[in-house]
C-alpha positions as CSV (number, residue, x, y, z in Angstrom):
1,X,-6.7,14.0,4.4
2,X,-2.9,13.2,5.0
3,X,-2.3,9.3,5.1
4,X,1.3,9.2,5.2
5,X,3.3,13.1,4.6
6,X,6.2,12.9,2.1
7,X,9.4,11.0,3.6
8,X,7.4,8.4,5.6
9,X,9.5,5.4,4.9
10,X,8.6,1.8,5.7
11,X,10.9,-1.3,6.2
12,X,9.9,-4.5,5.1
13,X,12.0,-8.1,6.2
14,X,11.9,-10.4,3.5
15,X,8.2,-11.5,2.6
16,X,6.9,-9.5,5.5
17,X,3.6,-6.7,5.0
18,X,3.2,-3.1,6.6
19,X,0.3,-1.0,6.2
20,X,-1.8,2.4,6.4
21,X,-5.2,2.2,8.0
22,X,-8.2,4.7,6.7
23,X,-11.8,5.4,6.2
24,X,-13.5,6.2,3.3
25,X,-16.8,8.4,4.1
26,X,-17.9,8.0,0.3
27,X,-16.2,7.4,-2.5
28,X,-12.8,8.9,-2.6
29,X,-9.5,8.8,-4.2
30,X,-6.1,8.1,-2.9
31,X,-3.1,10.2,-4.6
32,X,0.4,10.4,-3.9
33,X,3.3,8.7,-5.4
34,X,6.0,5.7,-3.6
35,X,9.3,4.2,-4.3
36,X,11.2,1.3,-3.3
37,X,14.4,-0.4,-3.0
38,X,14.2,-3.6,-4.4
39,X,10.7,-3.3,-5.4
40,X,6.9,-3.5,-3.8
41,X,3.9,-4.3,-5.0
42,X,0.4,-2.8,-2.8
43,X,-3.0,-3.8,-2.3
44,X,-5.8,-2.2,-1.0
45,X,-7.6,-4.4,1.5
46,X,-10.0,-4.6,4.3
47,X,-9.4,-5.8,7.7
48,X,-9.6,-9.7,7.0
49,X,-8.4,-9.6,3.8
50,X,-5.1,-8.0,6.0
51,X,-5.4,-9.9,8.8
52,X,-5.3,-13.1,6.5
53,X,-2.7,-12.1,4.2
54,X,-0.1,-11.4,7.5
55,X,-1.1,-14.9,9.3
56,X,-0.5,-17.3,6.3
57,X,1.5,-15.0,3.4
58,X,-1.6,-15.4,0.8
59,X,-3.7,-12.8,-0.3
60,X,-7.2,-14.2,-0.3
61,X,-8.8,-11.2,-1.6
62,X,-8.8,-7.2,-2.5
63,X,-10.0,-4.2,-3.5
64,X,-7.1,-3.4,-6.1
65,X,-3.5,-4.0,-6.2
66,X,-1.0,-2.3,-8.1
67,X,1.2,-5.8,-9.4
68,X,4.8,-5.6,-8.9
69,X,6.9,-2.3,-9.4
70,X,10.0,-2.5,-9.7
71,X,12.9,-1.4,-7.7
72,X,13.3,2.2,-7.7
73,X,10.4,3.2,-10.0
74,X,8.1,6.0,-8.7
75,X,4.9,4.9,-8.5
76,X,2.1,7.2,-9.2
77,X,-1.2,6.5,-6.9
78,X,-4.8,7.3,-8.5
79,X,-7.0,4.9,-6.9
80,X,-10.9,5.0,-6.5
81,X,-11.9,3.6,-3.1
82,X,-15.3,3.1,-1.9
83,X,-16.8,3.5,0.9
84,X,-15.9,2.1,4.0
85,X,-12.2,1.1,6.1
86,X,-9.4,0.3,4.2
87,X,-5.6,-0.8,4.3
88,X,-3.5,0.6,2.0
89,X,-0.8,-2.7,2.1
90,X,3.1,-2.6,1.0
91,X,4.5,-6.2,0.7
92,X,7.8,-6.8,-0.3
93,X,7.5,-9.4,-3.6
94,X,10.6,-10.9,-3.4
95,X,11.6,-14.3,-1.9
96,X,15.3,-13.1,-0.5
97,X,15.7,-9.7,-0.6
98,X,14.0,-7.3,2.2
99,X,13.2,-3.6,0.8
100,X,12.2,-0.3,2.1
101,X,9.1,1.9,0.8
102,X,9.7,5.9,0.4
103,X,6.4,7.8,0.1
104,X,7.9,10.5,-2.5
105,X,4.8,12.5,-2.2
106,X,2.3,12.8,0.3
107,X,-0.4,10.0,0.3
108,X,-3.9,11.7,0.2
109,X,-6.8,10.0,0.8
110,X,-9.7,13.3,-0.8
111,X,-13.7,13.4,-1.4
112,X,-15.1,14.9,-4.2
């Protein structure tokens, strides 16, 4: 399943969060690579986990987060997800800067 097609691009203000909502049926595995103009760093989260993150800025939990890339790196996605729905999260790490996200290859959410 498609979760964002190749050239999907996301702006983020500066500290601000944007996000792709999906369900996981079983265990599956998210592929697909990003980039990003002055750097991102993702999370994979539930609803609350989001919810909480966007209200106050702190991530209070989960499911796996890539750390910081940096600024123009292509990031390679190869993520196991479990069951259940999920938020794949951009945030944009830096304190003064806003960036933008380029999904450089389709984001696929597949089932074994």
């Amino acid at each position: 399943m498609v979760l964002a097609p190749s050239g999907t691009s996301y702006s983020l203000p500066i500290g601000q969060i944007s996000g792709v909502v999906f369900s996981a049926n079983a265990t599956s595995t998210l592929h697909g690579s990003v980039n990003s103009s002055e750097g991102v760093q993702m999370y994979i989260m539930d609803m609350a986990q989001y919810e909480t993150f966007g209200k106050t800025g702190n991530v209070t939990g989960y499911e796996w987060t890539s750390g910081a890339v940096r600024a123009t790196t292509i990031y390679d996605l190869d993520v196991s997800v479990p069951t259940g729905s999920w938020i794949l999260v951009f945030s944009d790490p830096n304190t003064g800067i806003p960036t933008g996200v380029s999904v450089y290859s389709s984001i696929l959410l597949t089932t074994p």
